[in-house]
N, C-alpha and C positions, 0 to 999 in steps of 0.2 A: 504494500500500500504506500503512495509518495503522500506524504504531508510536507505541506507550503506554511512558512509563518509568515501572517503579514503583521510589519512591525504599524504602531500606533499612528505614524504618519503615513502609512499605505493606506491603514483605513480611513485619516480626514483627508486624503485625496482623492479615496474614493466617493468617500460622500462630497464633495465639493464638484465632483465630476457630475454626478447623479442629480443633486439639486441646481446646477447651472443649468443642466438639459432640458429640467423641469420649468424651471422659472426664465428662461430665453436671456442668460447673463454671462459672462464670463466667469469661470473658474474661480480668478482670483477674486473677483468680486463678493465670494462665499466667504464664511468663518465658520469654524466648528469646533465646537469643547465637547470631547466625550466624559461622559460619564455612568457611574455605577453607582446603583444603590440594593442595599440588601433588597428592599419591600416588591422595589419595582424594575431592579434588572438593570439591562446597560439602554442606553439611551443617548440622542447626542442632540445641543442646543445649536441651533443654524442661524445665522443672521446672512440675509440675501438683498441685499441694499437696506432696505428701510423694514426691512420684512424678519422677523423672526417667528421659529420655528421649533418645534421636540420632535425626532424624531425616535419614535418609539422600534424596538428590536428590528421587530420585522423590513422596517423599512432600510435601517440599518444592513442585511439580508440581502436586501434586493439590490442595493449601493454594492455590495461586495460582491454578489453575483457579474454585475455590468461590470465590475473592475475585472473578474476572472477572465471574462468574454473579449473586452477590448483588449486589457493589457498582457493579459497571457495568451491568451488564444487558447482558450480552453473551453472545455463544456461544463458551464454552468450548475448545472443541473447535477453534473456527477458528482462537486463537491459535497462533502458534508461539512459542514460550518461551524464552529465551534469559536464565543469569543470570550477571554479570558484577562481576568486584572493580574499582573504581574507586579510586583513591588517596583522592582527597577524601570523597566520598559513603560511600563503604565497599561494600558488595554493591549491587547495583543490577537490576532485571529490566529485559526487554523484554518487551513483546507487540506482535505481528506481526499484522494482520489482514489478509488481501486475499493477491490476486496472489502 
């Protein structure tokens, strides 16, 4: 099975990627703070010009999906996803391929 880590700035590139697409902005025009909470999971706050945003897991999900697809050239769908708080790194993904 190949597992992929993507480090904490993979993932606010990918969500920066995802909500530019959505909202017709450029990239850098996005911000993104992730964060974790016991209650309520991981989560990431967006601001898109004047516009902010929570994006809750799943959409989170979908943001890393589109990053597998563009920036790797991979099937999406074959990942399994997995995202984790690490002391040092801060938030951290997996992807899962195979078996």
């Amino acid at each position: 099975m190949e597992s992929i880590k993507m480090t904490e700035q993979q993932i606010v590139n990918a969500i920066c990627l995802y909500i530019a697409g959505k909202r017709q902005v450029s990239p850098y025009e996005v911000a993104v703070e992730l964060m974790y909470d016991d209650e309520y999971g991981y989560s990431a706050e967006v601001f898109a010009g004047e516009r902010r945003q929570i994006l809750v897991q799943a959409n989170m999900m979908e943001a890393l999906r589109m990053w597998i697809d563009q920036e790797w050239g991979k099937d999406p769908f074959a990942a399994r996803l997995q995202l984790h708080v690490d002391e040092e790194e801060g938030i951290v993904a997996f992807a899962r391929f195979g078996g």
